[in-house]
N, C-alpha and C positions, 0 to 999 in steps of 0.2 A: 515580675519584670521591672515592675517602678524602683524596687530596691533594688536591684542589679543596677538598673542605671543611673539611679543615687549614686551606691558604691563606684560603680567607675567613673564615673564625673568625677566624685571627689580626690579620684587617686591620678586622674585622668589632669587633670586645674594643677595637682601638684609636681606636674611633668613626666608622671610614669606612661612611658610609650607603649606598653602594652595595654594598659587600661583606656588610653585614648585611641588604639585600635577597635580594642570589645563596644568601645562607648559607638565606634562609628558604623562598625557591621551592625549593631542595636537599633539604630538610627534606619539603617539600612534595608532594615529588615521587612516582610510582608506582612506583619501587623501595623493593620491599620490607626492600631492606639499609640503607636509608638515611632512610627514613620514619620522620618523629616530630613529628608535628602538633601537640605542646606545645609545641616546640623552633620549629617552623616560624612560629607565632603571636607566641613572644616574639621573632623576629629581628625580625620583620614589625613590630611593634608600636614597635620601638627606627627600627627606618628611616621608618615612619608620622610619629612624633614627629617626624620632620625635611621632616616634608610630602613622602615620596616618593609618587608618585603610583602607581607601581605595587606597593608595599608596601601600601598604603591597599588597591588592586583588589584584591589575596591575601587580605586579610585579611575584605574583604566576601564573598569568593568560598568562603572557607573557612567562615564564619559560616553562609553559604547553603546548605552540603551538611553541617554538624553537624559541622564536624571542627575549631572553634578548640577541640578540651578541654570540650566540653559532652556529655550527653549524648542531645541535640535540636538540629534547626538553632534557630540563632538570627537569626530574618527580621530583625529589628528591628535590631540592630546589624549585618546583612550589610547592609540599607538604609543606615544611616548611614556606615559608611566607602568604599560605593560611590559613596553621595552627593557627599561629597570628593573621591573621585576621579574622579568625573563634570564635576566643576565645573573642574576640572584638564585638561580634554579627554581624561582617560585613553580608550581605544575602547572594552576591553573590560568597563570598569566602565558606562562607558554602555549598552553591551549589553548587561549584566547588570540596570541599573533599568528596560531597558527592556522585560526580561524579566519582571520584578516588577511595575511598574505592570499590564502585561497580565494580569496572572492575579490581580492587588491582593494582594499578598503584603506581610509587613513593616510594614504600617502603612498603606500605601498603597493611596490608593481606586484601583478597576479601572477606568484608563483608555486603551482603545485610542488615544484623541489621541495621551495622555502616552507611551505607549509608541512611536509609530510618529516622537517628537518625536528622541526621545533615541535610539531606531532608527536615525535617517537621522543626526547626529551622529555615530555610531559608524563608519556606512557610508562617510562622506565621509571618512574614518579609512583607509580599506581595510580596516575591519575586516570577515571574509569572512561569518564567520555573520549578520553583520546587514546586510548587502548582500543575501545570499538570505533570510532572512525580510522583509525591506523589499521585495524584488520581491514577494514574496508576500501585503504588508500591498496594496499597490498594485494588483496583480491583484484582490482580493478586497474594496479598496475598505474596508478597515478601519484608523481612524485618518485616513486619508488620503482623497482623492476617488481615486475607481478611474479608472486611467490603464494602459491594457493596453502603449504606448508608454514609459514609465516600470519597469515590471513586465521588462519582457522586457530592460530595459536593464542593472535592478539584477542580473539573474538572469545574464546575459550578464556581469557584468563580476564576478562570485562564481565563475562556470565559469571562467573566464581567469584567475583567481586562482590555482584548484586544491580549488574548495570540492566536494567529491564528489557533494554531494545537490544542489549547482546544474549540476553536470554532467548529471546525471542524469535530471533535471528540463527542462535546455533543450535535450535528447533527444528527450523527449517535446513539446515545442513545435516543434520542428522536425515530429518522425514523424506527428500530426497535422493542422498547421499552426495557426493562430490569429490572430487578430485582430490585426494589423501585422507578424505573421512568416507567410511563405510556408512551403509544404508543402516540407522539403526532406529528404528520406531520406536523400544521402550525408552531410549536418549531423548528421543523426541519430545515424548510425553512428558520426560520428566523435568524438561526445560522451559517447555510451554508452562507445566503447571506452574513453575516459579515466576514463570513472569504474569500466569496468569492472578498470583495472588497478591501479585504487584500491582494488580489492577490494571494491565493491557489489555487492550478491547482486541486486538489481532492474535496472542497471544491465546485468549479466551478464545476466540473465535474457532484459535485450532486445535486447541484443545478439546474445543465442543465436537470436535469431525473427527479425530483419535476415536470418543468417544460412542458416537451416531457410528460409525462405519467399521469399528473393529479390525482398522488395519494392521498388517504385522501378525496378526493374530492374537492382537489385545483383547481382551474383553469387552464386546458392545452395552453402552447403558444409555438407554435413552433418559433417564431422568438426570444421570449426570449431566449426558447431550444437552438437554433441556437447561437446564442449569446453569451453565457456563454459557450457552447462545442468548437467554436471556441476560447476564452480566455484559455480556457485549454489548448487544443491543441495546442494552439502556443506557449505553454512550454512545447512539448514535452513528454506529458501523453499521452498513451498509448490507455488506456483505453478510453479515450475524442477522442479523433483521430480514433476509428474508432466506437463510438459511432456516432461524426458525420456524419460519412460517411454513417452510414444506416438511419441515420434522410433523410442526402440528396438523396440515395434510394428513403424512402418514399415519399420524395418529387416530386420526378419523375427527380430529375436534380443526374442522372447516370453517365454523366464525372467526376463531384464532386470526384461521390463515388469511381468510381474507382481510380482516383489518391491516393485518400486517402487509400483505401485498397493495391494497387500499391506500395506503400511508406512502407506500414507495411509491407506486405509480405516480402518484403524486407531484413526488419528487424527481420524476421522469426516470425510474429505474427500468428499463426495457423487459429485463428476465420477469419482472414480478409483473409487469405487463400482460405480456404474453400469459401467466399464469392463471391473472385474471378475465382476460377474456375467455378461455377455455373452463372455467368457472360460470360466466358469464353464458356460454355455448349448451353447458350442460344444467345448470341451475342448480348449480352446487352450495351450498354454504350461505344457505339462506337467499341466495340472491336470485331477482329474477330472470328465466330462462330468457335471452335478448342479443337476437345476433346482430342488434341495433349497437348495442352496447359492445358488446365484444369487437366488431369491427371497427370502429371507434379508437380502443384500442389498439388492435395489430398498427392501425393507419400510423397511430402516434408512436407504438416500439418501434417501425419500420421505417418510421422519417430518423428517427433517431439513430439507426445504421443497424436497428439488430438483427440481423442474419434469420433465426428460425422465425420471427417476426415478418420479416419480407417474405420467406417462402410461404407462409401459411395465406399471405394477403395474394399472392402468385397463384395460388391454387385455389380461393377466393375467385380472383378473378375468370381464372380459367374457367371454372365450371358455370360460375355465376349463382345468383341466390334473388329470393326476392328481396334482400337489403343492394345489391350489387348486380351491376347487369355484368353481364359475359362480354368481356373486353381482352381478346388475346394479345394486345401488343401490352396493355397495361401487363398484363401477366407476363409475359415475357421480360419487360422493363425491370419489375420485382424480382423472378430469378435471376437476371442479369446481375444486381448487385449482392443479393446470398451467394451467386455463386463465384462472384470474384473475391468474398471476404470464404472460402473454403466452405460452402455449406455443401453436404455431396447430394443430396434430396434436388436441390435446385441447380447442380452442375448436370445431372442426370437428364432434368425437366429439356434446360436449354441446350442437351445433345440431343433429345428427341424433337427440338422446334428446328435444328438446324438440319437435320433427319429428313424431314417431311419438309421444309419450309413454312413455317407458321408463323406468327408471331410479327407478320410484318420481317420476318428475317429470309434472306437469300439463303436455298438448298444449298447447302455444302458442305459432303460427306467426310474434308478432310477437318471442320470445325464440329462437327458431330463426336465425329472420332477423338480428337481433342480432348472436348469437354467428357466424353466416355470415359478416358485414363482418366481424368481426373477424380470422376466421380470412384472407379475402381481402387483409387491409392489411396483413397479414404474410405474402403472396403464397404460400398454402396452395393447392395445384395441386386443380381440384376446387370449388372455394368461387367463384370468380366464377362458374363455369358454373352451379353450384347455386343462385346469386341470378339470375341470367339467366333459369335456366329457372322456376323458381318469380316471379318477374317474370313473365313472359311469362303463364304459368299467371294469376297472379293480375291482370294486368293493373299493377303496382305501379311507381314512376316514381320516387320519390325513397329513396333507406337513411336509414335511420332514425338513426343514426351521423352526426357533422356533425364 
């Protein structure tokens, strides 16, 4: 690198505009041996003055992230020499205004038009990020008229690039399917794995459940599973991290999983919550049997809104325990909120309190009924026969639910 930037210095002093370009991307760059965003700004500035067009894009790009020597970005001058080299066809300065018009950065009013204009500009470039935010304007119908045929094309031709998060992305359009792409699993796979060797922690992620679950009729491999859920999870996803913790569940290796659930809890993840107190219940995985501890838990997944969380603390209450006295309105309170976030377990609970009257709640057979369909439409075993026979009873023909 020292001789590189010997070399273009020297060529760079003697007025050659491309070598005071290389000198300033050099300057530019994320070695820290070699970084000097003063230095990087006046090369830039000397090759600008010769109308380079990607000297101009450095130099808007650097204004844009605070680094021409200021101590703020400067929008307003990262606009105007993008501006130039937009007009130049540069790709990635048009990417960059059309980054700014979308958020009205610089000066510039916020316009999804203007942005999805200079967008596609940039795409027709090959330039990759703005190929998959362009499928993206296009699916979502912003700037542009939404064209699901278009979306899928831009995002398809950003994956075949090597753009990781369009990889990733027409992953999940395949493993779905959608609207002019067919349902195609092995497509799936074999997009996640590109981005998973890209190193995407979401991409891994779903590669690892391809994997674990053999959907499509792929072949299951839990050591792959393992594999891949571990690569996620050692950046920190969320979702990878306690995926594999119920992989190693299944697996019967329980210290695993508790650590792993142990660590998110932590981090107030509700599912790995709930996971551990039912751990916690049974005295599973080393840990000891504590319905001290375990309730502990639920209280803390349940404040946090999680649904199977509150019904378990609901039914908790209901029966009562020596950690918990028997409080029916408490319980009632608890499936109140599972069952307005769809849980059918505690949509079921709070048609039989409105049933009987319990809970501190007023008898009333047409909010029983109610919550009955609900729990039925989310095929709660129990709940059609209880509209059936209360039907029949009542002589009733039509739910009240449309």
């Amino acid at each position: 690198m020292k001789k590189a930037e010997k070399q273009y210095k020297e060529a760079a002093e003697r007025g050659h505009i491309e070598a005071s370009f290389k000198l300033a991307r050099l300057y530019s760059s994320k070695d820290e041996g070699l970084r000097n965003d003063i230095e990087a700004v006046r090369w830039a500035k000397k090759a600008a003055q010769q109308n380079n067009s990607d000297a101009l894009a450095l130099l808007g790009i650097m204004h844009a992230e605070g680094r021409a020597s200021v101590a703020r970005e400067d929008e307003a001058e990262a606009v105007k020499w993008c501006q130039v080299a937009a007009q130049q066809d540069h790709a990635i300065a048009q990417f960059k205004l059309a980054e700014m018009y979308g958020m009205g950065r610089g000066g510039l009013p916020k316009s999804e038009t203007e942005a999805a204009k200079w967008c596609k500009k940039a795409a027709l470039q090959r330039c990759l990020p703005a190929q998959y935010i362009l499928g993206g304007l296009y699916s979502e119908g912003r700037g542009v008229n939404r064209n699901e045929e278009k979306a899928i094309r831009w995002c398809r031709a950003a994956a075949k690039g090597g753009h990781v998060q369009a990889q990733g992305v027409l992953g999940l359009m395949y493993l779905n399917g959608r609207e002019g792409l067919q349902k195609n699993e092995r497509e799936a796979k074999k997009w996640f794995e590109k981005a998973a060797l890209q190193g995407d922690a979401i991409a891994q992620n779903n590669l690892a459940m391809i994997y674990k679950t053999g959907i499509g009729g792929l072949q299951k491999n839990k050591q792959e599973a393992k594999k891949w859920f571990k690569k996620s999870a050692q950046q920190a996803y969320p979702e990878a991290q306690f995926n594999l913790a119920e992989l190693y569940e299944s697996m019967g290796k329980l210290e695993k999983a508790v650590k792993l659930y142990e660590k998110l809890g932590q981090q107030g993840h509700p599912v790995a919550g709930d996971k551990l107190a039912m751990m916690y219940r049974t005295g599973k995985g080393g840990l000891p049997k504590s319905e001290t501890e375990a309730l502990k838990l639920y209280i803390q997944a349940a404040q946090q809104g999680h649904p199977l969380a509150q019904f378990k603390l609901a039914t908790m209450y209901e029966t009562g325990s020596s950690e918990l006295q028997k409080n029916e309105t408490e319980a009632r309170l608890w499936y109140e909120k599972a069952a307005w976030q769809g849980h059918p377990g505690a949509q079921f609970k709070l048609a039989e309190m409105y049933e009987i009257g319990s809970g501190g709640l007023q008898k009333s057979e047409t909010k029983a009924r109610i919550w009955y369909e609900k729990a039925a439409q989310h095929g709660y075993p129990g709940a059609q026969a209880k509209l059936a026979e209360n039907e029949k009873a009542k002589g009733i023909d039509k739910p009240l639910l449309h």
